[in-house]
N, C-alpha and C positions, 0 to 999 in steps of 0.2 A: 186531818185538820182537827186539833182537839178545841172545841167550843163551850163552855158553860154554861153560858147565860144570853139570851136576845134579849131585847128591849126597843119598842118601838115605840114611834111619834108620829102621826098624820100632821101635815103642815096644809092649809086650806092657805092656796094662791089664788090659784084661776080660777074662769068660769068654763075652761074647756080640758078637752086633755091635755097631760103634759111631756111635750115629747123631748123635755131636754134636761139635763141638770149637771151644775159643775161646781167645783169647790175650790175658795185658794185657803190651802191650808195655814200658812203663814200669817192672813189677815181672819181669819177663823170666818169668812162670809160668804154667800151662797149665788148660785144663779139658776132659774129656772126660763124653760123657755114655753110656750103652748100655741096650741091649735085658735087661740083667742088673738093670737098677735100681740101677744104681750111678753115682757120680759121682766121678771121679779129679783131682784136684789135685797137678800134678808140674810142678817146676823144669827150665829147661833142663840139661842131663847125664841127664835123666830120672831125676831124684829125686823120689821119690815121697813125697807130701806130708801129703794123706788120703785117706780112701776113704769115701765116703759114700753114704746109702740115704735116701733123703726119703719113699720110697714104696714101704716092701718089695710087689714083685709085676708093677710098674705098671715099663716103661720111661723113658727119659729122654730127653725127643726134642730140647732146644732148654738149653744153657748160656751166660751172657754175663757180663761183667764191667761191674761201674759206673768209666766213663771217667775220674771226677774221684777219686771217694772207693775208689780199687780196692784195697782189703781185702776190698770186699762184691761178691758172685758171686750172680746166680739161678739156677734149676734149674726147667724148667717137667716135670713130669712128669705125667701123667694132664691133671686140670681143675686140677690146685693150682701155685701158683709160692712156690716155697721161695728165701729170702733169705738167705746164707752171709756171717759174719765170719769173717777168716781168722785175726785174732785172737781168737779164740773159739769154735773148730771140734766146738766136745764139744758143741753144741746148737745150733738152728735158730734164725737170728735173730729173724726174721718169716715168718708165711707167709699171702698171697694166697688165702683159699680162698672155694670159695662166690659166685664170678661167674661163673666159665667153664661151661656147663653140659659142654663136650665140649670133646674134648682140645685141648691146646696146641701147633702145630707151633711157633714161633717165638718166642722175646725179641728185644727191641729196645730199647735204653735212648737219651735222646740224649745231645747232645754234650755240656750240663751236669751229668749224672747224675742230675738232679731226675726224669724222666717217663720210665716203663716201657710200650713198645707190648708189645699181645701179641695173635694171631690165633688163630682155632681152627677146627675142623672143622664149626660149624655157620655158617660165613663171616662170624662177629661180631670186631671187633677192637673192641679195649679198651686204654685209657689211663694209666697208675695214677699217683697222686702217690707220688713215692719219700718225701721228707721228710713225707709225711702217711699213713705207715704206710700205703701201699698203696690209700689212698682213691681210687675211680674218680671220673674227671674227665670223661671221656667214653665213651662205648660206642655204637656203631650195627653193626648188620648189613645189609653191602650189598652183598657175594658171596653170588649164588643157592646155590652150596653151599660145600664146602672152601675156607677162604682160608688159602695154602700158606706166604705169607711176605710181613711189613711193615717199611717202614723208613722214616726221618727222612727229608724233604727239606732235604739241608744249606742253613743261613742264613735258614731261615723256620722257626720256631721252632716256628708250629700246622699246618706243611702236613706230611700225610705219603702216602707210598703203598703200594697192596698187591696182591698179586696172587693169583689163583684157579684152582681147576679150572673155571671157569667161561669161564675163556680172555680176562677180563678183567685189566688193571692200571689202580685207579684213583687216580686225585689229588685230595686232598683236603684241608678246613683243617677240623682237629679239633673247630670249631665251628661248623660250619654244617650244613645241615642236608643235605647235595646234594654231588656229588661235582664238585670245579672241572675235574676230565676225567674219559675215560675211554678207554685206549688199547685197540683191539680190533684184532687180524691181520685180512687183507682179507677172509680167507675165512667170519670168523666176518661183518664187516659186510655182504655180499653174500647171508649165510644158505645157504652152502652149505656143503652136506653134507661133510666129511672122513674120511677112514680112520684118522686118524691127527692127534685134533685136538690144537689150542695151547694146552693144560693151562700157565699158569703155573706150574711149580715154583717156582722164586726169582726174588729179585732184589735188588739189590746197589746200594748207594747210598755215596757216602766223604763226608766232615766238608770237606775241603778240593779237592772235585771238583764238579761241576755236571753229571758226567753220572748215569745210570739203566743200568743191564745188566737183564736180564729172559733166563734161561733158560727155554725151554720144551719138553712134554712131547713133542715134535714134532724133537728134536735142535737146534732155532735156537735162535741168541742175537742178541739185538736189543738196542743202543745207542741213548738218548734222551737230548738233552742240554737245560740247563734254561734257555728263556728270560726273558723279560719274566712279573711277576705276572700280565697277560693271556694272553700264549700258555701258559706251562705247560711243559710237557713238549714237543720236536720233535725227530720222525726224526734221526739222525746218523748210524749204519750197522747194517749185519748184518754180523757176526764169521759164523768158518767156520763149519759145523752139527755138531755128534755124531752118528754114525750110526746113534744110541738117544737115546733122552730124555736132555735136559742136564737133569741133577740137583743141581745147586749153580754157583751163579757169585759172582766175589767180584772189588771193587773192593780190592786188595790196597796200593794207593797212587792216588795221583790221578786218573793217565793208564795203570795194568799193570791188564789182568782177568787173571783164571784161571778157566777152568770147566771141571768136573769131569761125565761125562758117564755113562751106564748101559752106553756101548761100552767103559767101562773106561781110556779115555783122560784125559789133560788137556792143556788146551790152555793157552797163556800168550801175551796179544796184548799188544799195545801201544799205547794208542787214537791216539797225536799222533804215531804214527810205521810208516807202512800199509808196503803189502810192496814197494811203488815205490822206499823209499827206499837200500834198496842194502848195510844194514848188515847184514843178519840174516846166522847163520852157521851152521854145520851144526853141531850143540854133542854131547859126549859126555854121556851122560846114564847113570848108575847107576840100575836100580830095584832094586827089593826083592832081586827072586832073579838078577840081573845078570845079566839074558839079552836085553836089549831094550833100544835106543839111541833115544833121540827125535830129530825132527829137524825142521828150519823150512820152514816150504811157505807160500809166499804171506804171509810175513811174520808168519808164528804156529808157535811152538813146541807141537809135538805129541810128548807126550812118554806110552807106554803104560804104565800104573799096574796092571792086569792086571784091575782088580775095578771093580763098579759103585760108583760113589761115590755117598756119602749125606751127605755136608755135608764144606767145606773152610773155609780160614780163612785171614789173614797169621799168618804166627808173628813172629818177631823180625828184626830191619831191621837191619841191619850197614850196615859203609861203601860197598863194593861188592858185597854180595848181599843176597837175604831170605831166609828161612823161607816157607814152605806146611804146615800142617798139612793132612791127608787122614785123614776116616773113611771108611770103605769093608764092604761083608758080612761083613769079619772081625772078631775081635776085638782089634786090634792100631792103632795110628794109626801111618802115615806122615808122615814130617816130611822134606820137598824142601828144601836148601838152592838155589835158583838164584844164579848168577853170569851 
């Protein structure tokens, strides 16, 4: 991944951590979610938009924007999923309550904006029809416990996958009854014992990619790219490791990851262009408190953020750079321009 230039911005939201963040690129505007129970809606310049509470009490662990119709924003806080018009912020569109028994880590809308994924802490994921106020379409639980994070399989419209503390990620068509995989590290398939087992945290799927990212609690990050309707999911590579649990990963374009790790690092790879090929460059990188310079090893930018990250995101896509949103144990979000 050849990178030139960071450039970073602290954006001061909350009074707590912030454990969420999403972008609709389209309308260039932002969502944050926190440990405060609040949800912040701010424009790029960081204008600040609204401020809102779904759940006085309850944190806010998972925010997204609907792709097609992006006025409407969710907000999964506690067991409820709260539905935001932007034209119409004084009140609660809809809200999702009364399915989830236990809390929500994740949203996932797909690429039509019509169906809302959403996983929770007793490893049940749910389906919801967007156009049918929130009507559940499907529901099965089939992580033995916490299912951490779900997402579309781009171009198959009923497949999706998820991953767990169970160290499992599986694949599946939202109607059937059996999961069409199920991807396990070697050491959970051999039943051997680890110090330090492959807790799925995230994983990361793009509308116009065919690969899978999968950070785990184990510091790896694992690449799966998507065959034939029979194969499914296969091997492709293993990105560098965090020297702590990888706690966010994100298909930020088709072939760019980023993953955000508990060492307090991120990394920025490249998937279609490894460290063989000769471009990467040794890049000046700002962070927060302008003490720490990132730099490229083996064809991935490693760039120190200082703090454990707890979810990242694309922000806005320029001609020649992007956006990274970063929440992280503070109350503030980082926003990485890369060039």
């Amino acid at each position: 991944m050849s990178v030139s230039e960071v450039d970073s911005t602290r954006i001061e939201l909350h009074d707590a951590t912030v454990l969420t963040v999403s972008h609709c690129q389209s309308d260039n505007i932002s969502l944050s979610g926190s440990e405060d129970g609040r949800v912040m809606l701010w424009r790029s310049g960081d204008e600040l938009v609204a401020s809102l509470t779904p759940l006085p009490g309850e944190a806010v662990n998972s925010v997204t924007f609907n792709p097609r119709d992006t006025a409407k924003f969710y907000v999964a806080s506690d067991s409820s999923i709260f539905v935001y018009d932007t034209r119409s912020l004084g009140e609660v569109y809809e809200v999702y309550e009364g399915k989830h028994e236990e809390e929500i880590n994740q949203l996932a809308p797909d690429e039509k904006g019509q169906y809302l994924l959403s996983c929770d802490d007793n490893g049940e994921v749910m389906c919801f029809d967007i156009k049918k106020r929130g009507e559940v379409v499907s529901r099965y639980t089939v992580h033995d416990n916490i299912c951490a994070s779900v997402q579309w399989v781009p171009s198959r419209t009923a497949e999706i996958v998820s991953g767990g503390m169970d160290c499992k990620i599986h694949h599946r068509d939202l109607y059937r009854q059996k999961p069409m995989n199920t991807i396990l590290e070697p050491s959970q398939q051999q039943g051997v014992h680890v110090i330090n087992p492959p807790f799925v945290n995230s994983i990361s799927t793009h509308w116009k990619s065919r690969y899978l990212v999968a950070g785990y609690g184990s510091g790896a990050v694992k690449v799966w790219r998507l065959g034939s309707k029979k194969v499914g999911y296969v091997p492709f590579r293993t990105l560098p490791s965090h020297s702590a649990g990888t706690g966010c990963v994100c298909l930020v374009d088709p072939v760019t990851v980023v993953t955000g790790g508990n060492d307090g690092f991120v990394h920025i790879t490249g998937l279609e262009c490894g460290a063989s090929n000769g471009h990467s460059t040794l890049p000046h990188s700002t962070t927060p408190d302008d003490e720490d310079q990132g730099e490229t090893e083996n064809g991935v930018f490693k760039l120190y953020h200082g703090s454990k990250i707890n979810w990242l995101c694309a922000g806005q896509h320029h001609a020649t750079s992007f956006d990274v949103l970063i929440a992280d144990e503070t109350s503030t979000v980082t926003r990485y321009t890369v060039r």
